[in-house]
SEFIZA-3560 file (N, C-alpha, C; in Angstrom, 3 decimals):
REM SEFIZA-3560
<numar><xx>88.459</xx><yy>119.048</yy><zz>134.377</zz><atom>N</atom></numar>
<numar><xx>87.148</xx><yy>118.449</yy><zz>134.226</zz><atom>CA</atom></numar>
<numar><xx>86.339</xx><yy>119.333</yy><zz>133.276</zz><atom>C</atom></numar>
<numar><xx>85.517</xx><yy>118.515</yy><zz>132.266</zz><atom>N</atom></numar>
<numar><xx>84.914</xx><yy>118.648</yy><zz>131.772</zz><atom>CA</atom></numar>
<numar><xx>83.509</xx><yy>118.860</yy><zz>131.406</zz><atom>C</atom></numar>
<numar><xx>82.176</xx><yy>119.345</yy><zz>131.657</zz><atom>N</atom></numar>
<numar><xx>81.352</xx><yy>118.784</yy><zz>131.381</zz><atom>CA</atom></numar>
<numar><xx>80.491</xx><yy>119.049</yy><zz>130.236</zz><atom>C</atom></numar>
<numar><xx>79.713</xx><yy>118.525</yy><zz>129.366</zz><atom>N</atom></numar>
<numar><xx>78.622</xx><yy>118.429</yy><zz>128.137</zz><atom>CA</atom></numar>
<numar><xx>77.334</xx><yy>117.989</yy><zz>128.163</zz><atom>C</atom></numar>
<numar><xx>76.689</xx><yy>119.011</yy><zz>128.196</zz><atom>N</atom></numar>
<numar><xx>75.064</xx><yy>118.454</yy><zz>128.194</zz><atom>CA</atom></numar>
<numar><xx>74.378</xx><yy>118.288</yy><zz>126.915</zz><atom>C</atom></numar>
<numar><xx>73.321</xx><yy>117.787</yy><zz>126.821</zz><atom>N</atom></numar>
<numar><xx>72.625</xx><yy>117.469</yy><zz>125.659</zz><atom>CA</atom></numar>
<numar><xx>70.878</xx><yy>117.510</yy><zz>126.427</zz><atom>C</atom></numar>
<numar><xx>70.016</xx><yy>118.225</yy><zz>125.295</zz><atom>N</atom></numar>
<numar><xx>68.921</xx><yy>117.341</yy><zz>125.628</zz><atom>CA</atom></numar>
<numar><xx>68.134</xx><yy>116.805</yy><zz>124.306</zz><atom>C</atom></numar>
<numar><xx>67.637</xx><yy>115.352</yy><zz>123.773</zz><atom>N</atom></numar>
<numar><xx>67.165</xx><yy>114.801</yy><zz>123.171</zz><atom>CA</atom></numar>
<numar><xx>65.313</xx><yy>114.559</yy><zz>123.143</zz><atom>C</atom></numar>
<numar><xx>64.790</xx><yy>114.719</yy><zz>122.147</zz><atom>N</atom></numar>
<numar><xx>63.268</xx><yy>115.358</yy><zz>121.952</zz><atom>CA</atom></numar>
<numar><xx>63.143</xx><yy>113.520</yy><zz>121.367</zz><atom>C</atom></numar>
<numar><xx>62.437</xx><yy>112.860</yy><zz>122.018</zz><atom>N</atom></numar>
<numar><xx>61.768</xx><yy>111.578</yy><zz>121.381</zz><atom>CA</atom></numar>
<numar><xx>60.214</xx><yy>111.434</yy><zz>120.815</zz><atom>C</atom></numar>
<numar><xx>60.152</xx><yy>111.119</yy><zz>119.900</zz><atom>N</atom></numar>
<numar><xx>58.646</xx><yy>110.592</yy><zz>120.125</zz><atom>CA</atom></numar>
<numar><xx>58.005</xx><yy>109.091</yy><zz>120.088</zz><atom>C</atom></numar>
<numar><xx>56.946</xx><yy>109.112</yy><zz>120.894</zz><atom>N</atom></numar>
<numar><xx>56.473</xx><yy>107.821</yy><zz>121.360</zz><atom>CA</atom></numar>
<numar><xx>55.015</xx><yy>107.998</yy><zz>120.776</zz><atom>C</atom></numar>
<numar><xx>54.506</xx><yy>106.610</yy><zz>120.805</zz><atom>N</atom></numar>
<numar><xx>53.290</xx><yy>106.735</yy><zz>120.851</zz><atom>CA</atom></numar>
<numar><xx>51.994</xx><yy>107.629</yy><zz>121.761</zz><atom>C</atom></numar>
<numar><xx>52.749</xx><yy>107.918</yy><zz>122.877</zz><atom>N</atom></numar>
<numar><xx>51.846</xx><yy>108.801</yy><zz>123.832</zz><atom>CA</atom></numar>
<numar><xx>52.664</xx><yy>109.964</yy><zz>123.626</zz><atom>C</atom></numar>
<numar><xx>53.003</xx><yy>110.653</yy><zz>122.864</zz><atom>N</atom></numar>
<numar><xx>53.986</xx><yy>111.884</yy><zz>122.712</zz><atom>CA</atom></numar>
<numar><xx>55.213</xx><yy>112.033</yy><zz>122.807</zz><atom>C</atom></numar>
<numar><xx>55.968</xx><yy>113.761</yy><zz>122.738</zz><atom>N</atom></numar>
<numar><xx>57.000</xx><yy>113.512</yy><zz>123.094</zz><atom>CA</atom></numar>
<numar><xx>57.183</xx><yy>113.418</yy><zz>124.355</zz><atom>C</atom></numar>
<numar><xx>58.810</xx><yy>112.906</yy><zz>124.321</zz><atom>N</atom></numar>
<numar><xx>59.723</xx><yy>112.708</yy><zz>125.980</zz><atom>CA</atom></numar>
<numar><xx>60.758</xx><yy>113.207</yy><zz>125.734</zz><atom>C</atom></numar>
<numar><xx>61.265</xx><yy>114.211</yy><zz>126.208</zz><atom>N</atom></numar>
<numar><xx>62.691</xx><yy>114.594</yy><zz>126.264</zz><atom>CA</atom></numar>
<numar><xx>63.456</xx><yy>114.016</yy><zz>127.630</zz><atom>C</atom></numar>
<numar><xx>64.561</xx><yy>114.023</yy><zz>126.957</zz><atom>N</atom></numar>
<numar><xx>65.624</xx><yy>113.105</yy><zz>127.654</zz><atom>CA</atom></numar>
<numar><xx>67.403</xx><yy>114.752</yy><zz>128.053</zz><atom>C</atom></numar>
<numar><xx>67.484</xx><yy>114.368</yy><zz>128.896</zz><atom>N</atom></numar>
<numar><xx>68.266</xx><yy>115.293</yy><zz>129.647</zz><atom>CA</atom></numar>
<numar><xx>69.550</xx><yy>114.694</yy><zz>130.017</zz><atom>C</atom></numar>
<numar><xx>71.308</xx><yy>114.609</yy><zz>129.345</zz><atom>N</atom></numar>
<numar><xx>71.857</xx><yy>114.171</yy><zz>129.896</zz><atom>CA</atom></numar>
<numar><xx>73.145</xx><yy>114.817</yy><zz>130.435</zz><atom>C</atom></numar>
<numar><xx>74.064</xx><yy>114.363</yy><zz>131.134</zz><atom>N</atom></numar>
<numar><xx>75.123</xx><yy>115.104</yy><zz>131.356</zz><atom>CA</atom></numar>
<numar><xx>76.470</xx><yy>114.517</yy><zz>131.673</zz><atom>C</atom></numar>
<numar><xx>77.411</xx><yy>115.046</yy><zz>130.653</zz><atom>N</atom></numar>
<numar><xx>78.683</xx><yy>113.989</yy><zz>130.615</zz><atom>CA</atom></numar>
<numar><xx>79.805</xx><yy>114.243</yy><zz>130.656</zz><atom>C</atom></numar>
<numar><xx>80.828</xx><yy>113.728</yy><zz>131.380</zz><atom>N</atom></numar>
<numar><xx>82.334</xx><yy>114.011</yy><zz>131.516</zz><atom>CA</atom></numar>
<numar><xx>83.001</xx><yy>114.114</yy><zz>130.771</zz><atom>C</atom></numar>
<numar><xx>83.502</xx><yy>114.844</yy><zz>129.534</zz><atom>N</atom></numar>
<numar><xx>83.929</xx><yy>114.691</yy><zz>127.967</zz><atom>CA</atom></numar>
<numar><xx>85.144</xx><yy>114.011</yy><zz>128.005</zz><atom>C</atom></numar>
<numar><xx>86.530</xx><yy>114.260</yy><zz>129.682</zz><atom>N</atom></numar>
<numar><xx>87.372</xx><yy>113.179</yy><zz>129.577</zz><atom>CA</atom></numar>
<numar><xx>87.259</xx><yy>111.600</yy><zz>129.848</zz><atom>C</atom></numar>
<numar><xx>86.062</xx><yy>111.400</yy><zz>131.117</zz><atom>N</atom></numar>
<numar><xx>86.210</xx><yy>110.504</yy><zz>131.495</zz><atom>CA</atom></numar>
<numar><xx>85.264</xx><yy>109.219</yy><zz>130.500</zz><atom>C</atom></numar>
<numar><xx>84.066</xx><yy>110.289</yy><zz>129.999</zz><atom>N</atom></numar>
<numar><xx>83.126</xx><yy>109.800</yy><zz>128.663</zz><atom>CA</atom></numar>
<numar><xx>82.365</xx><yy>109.262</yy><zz>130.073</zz><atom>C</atom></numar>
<numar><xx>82.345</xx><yy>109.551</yy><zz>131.234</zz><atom>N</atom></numar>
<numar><xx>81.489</xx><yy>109.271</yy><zz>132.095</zz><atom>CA</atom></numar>
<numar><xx>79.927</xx><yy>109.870</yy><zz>132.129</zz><atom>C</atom></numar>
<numar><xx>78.813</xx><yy>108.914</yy><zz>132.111</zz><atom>N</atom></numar>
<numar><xx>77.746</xx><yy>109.829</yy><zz>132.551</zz><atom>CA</atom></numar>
<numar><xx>77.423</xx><yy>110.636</yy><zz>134.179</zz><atom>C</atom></numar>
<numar><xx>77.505</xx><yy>111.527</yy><zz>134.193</zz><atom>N</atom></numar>
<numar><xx>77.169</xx><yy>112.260</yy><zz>135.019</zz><atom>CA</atom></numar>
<numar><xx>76.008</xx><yy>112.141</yy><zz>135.948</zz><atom>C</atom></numar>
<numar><xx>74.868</xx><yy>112.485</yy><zz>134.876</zz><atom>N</atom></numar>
<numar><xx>73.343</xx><yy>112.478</yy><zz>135.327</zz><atom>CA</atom></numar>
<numar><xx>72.471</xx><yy>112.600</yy><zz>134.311</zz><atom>C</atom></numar>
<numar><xx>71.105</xx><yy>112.017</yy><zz>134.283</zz><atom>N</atom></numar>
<numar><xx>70.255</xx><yy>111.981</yy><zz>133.033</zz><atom>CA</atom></numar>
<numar><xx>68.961</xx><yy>112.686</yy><zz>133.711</zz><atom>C</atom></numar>
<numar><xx>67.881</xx><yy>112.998</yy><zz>132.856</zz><atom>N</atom></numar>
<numar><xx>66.662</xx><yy>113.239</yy><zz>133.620</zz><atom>CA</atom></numar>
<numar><xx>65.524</xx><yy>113.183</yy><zz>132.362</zz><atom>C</atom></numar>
<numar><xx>64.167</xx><yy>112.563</yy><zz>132.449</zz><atom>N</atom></numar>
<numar><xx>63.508</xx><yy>112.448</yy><zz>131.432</zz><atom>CA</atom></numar>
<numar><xx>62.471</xx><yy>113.296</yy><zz>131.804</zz><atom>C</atom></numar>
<numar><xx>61.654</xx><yy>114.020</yy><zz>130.808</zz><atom>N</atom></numar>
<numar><xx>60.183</xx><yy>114.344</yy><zz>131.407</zz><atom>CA</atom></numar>
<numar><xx>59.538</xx><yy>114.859</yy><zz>130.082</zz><atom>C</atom></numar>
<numar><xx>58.078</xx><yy>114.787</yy><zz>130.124</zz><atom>N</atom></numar>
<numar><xx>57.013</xx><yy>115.136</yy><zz>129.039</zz><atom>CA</atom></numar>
<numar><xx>57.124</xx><yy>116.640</yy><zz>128.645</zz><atom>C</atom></numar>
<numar><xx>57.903</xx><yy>117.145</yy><zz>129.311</zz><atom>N</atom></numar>
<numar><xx>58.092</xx><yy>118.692</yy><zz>128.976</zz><atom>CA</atom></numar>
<numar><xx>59.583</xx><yy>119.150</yy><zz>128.735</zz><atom>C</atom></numar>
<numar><xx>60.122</xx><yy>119.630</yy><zz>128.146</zz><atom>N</atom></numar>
<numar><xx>60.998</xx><yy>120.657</yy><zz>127.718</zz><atom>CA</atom></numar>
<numar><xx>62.311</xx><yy>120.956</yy><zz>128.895</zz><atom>C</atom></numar>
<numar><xx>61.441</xx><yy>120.311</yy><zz>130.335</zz><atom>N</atom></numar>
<numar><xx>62.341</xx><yy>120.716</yy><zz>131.941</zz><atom>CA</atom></numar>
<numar><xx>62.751</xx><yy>120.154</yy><zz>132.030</zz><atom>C</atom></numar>
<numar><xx>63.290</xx><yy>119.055</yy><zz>131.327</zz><atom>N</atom></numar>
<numar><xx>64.411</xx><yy>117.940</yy><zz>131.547</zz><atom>CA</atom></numar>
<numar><xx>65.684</xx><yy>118.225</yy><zz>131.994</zz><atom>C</atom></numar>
<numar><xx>66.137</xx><yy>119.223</yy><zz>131.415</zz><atom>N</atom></numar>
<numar><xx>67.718</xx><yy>119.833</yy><zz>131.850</zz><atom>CA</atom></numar>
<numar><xx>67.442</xx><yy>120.629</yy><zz>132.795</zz><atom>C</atom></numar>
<numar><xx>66.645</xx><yy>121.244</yy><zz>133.498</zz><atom>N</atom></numar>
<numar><xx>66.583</xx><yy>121.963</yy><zz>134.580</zz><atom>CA</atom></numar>
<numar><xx>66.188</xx><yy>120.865</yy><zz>135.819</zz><atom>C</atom></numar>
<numar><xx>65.781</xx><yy>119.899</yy><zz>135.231</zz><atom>N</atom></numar>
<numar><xx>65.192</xx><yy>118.721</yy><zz>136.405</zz><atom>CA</atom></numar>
<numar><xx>66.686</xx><yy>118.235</yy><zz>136.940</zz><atom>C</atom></numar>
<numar><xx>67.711</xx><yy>117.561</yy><zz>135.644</zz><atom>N</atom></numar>
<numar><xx>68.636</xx><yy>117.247</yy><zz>135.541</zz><atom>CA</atom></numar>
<numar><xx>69.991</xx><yy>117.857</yy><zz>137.053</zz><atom>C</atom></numar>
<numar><xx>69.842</xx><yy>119.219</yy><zz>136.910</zz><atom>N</atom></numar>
<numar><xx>70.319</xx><yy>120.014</yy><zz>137.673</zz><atom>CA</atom></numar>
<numar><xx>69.635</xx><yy>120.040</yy><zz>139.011</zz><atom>C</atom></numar>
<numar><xx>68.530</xx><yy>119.770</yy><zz>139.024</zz><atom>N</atom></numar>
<numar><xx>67.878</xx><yy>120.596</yy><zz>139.934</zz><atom>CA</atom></numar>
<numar><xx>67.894</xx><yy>119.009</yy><zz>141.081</zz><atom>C</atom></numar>
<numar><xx>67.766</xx><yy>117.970</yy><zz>140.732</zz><atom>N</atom></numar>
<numar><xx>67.776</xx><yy>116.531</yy><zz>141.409</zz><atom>CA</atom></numar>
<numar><xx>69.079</xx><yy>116.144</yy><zz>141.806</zz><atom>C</atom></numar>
<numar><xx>69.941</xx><yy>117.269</yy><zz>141.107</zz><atom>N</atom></numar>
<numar><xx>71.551</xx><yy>116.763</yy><zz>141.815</zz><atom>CA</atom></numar>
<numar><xx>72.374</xx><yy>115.942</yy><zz>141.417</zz><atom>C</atom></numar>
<numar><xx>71.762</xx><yy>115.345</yy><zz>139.927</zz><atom>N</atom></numar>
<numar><xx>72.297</xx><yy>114.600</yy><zz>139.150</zz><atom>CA</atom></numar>
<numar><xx>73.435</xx><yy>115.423</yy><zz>138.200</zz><atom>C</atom></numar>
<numar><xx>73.304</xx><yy>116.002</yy><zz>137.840</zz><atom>N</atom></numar>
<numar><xx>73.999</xx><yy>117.515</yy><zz>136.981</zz><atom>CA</atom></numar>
<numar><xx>75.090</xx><yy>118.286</yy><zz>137.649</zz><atom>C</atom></numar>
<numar><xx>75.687</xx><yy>119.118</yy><zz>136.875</zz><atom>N</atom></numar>
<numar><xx>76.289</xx><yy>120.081</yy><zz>137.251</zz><atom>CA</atom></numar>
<numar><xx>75.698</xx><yy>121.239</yy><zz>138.314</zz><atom>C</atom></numar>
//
């Protein structure tokens, strides 16, 4: 098993949103995602049990 995280910086009309995801590189399965207005997306990601 594999896993690969990413986190992605968007912008919207009300600012940015980063996006938090996490993925099985064999199965190309998503794991767990997590969004938030701050930068803690990948620690949210983890921290909600969605993640590694």
């Amino acid at each position: 098993m594999l896993w690969c995280g990413n986190v992605t910086e968007t912008v919207t009309g009300k600012g940015k949103l980063y996006l938090a995801t996490v993925e099985d590189l064999f199965s190309r399965r998503l794991l767990g995602y997590a969004m938030s207005e701050d930068h803690d997306a990948a620690r949210e990601c983890k921290d909600n049990g969605s993640g590694p």
